[in-house]
C-alpha positions in Angstrom: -61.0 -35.4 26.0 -61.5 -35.6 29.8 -62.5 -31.8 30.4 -62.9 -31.1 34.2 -64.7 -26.8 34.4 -63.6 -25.0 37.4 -66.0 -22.3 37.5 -69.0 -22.9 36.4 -70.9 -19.7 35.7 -72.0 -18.5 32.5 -68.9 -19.1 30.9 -68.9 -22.9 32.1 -72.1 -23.5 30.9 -71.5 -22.3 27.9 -67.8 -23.8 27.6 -70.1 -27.6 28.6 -71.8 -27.7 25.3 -69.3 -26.3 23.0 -67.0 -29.1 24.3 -70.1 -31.7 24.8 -71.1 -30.9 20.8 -67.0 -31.5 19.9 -67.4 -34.5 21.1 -65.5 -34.1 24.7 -66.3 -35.6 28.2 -67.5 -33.1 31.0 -66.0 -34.9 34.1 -66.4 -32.3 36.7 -68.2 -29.2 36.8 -66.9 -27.2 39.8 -67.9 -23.8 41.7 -65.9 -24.8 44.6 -62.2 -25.5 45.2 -60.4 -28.1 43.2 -59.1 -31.3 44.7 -57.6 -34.4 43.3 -60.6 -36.6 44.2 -63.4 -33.6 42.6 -61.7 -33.2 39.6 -62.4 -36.7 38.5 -58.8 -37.1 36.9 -59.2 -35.0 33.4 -57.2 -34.8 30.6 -57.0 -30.8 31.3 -58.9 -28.4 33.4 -60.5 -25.1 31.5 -60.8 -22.7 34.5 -63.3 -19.6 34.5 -63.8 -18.8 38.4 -63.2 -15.6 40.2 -60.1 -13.2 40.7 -59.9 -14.7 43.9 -60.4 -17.8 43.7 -58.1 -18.3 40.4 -54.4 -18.7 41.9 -55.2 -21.1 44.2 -57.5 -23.1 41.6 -54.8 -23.1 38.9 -52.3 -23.8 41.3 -54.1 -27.4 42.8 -54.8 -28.4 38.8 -50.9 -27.8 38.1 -49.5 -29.8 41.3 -51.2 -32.6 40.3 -50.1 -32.3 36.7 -53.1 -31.7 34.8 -52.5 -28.8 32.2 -54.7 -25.7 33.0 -56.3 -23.4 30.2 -57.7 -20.4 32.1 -59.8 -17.1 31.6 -59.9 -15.6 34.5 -59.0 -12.1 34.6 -57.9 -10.1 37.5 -55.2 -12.5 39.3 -52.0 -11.3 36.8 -49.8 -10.2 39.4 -49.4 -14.0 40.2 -48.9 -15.5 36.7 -45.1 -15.6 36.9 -45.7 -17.7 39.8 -48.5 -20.4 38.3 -46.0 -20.0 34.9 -43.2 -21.5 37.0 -45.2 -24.1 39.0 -46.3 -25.5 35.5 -42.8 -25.8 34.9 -41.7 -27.7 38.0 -44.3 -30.2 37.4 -44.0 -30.5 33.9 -47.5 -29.4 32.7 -48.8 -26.9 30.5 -50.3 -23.4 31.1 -52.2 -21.3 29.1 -53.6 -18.2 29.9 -56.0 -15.6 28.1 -57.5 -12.6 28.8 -59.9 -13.6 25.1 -60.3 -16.7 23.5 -62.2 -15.3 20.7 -60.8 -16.1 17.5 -61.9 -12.5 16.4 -60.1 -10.8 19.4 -56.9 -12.2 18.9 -57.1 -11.3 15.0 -57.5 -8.4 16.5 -54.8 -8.1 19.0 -52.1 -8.9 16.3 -53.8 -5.4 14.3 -53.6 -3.3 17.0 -49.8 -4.3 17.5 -49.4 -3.8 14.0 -51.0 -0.3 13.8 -49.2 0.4 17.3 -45.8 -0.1 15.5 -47.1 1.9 12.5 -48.2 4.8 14.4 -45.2 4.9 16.7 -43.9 7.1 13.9 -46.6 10.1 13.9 -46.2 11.8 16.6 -49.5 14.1 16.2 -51.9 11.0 17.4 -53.0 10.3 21.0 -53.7 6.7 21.7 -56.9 5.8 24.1 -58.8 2.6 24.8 -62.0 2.0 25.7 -63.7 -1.1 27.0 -67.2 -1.8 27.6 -68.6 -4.8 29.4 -72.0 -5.9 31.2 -72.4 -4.3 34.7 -71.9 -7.7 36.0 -68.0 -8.0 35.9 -66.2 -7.8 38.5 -62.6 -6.1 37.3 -62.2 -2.9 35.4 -60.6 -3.0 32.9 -60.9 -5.9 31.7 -57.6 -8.3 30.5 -58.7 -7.6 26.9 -58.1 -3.8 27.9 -54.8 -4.7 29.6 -54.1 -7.1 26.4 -54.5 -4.3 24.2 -52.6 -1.6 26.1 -49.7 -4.3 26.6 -49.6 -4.2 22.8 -49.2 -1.2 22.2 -46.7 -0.3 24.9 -44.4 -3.1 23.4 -44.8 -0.8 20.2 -44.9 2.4 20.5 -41.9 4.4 22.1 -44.7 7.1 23.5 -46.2 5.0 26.4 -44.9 3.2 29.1 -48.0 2.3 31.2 -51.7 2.1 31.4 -54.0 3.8 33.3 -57.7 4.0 34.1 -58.7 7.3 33.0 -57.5 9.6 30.0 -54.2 9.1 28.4 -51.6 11.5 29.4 -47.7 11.9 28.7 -46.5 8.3 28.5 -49.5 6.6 30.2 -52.2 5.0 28.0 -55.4 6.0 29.7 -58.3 3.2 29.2 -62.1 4.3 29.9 -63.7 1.1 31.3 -67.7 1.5 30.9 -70.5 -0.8 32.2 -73.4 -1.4 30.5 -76.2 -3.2 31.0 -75.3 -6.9 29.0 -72.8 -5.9 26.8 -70.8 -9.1 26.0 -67.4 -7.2 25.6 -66.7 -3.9 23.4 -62.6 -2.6 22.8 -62.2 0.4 20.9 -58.8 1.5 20.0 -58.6 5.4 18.7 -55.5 7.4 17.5 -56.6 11.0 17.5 -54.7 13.7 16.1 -56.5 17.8 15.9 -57.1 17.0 12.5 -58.7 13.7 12.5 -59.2 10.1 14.0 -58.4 5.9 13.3 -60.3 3.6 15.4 -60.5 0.2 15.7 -62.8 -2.1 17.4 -63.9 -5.1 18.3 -67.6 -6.3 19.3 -68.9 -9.3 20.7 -72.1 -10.3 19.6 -72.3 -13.1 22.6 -70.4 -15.3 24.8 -70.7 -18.1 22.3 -66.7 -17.0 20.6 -64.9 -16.9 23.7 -66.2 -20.4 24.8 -65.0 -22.3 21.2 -61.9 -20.4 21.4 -61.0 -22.0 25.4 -62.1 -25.6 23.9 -59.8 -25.1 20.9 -57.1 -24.2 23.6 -57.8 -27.4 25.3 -57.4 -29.1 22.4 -54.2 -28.1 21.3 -52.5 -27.9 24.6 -52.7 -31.8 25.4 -49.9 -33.7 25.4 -47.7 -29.8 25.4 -45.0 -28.4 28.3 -44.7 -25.4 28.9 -46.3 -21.6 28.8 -48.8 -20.4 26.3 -50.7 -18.1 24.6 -53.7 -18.2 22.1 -51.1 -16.5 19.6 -49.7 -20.6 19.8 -53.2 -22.2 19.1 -53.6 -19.6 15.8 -50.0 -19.8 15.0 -50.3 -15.3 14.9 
């Protein structure tokens, strides 16, 4: 493929020679705004830029019909909007708050234990996420990703929050920490005892095979997706 990286920050880098060692073409390698003539004319754009920056950079790749597969986080509120300009120009959209393989695995257990636990009533949900003092948002989209699931599952909770849970809102603790890659912890705590489960990333290395595997699989495709299309979970 034709890859054109819009951001290119650690994450680009990184993303360049995963793709370059599967064989792929790096065609642009962008830290400003996208344009028809900078993009170089790519089979599909993997975007990794800023929370600011991402609307506006997912929106020019989509109006000229190149499919998007994008990591930022911190932009959501506007999704609904790139999700229907992918639409109108028949392209293809996929966002994800984590591409690692791993992550995802682990988003479909905490559903799954979500839906389990929805039925003891003496456990307390809480998340915690902890990330290198680098990033920008707090929490992060794997926090939010997480918190979604288990909203969707469990009758308890009906929102997130940034502090302790309480009532029907899922309080996430969102630590900073010197390099940390990305740490999720998921506890159910009763008086009596405690489940957690958790996810660590050893490096940066997962996340970027998991946005070329996106890229991959979302050629030729219409439409609005998820990583829970690429691993068929």
């Amino acid at each position: 493929m034709r890859i054109a990286l819009v951001g290119y920050g650690k994450m680009g880098k990184i993303i360049d020679e995963v793709a370059t060692k599967r064989g792929h073409e790096i065609v642009a390698r962008l830290n400003e705004t996208p344009t028809e003539e900078n993009l170089n004319h790519p089979d599909v754009v993997i975007e990794f830029s800023h929370p600011e920056a991402a609307f506006n950079n997912i929106k020019t790749c989509l109006k000229n019909q190149i499919p998007v597969v994008s990591g930022t986080t911190g932009w959501l509120t506007q999704k609904h909007e790139v999700e229907e300009i992918a639409l109108q120009n028949n392209t293809a959209f996929l966002y994800g708050s984590n591409f690692s393989l791993g992550v995802n695995l682990f988003f479909a257990l905490n559903e799954k234990l979500a839906a389990i636990m929805n039925n003891f009533k003496e456990y307390t949900v809480q998340l915690e996420e902890i990330h290198h003092v680098h990033k920008k948002d707090a929490p992060s989209g794997t926090a939010i990703s997480l918190a979604e699931g288990i909203i969707q599952n469990h009758a308890q909770y009906d929102a997130w929050k940034l502090e302790e849970t309480q009532n029907h809102d899922l309080g996430i603790f969102a630590l900073r920490q010197d390099e940390v890659p990305g740490t999720h912890s998921v506890f159910y705590r009763s008086e009596v005892d405690e489940i957690e489960i958790r996810h660590a990333a050893f490096s940066r290395d997962g996340f970027a095979l998991g946005a070329v595997m996106a890229a991959e699989w979302i050629q030729g495709k219409q439409g609005n997706f998820s990583m829970k299309d690429v691993l068929h979970l």
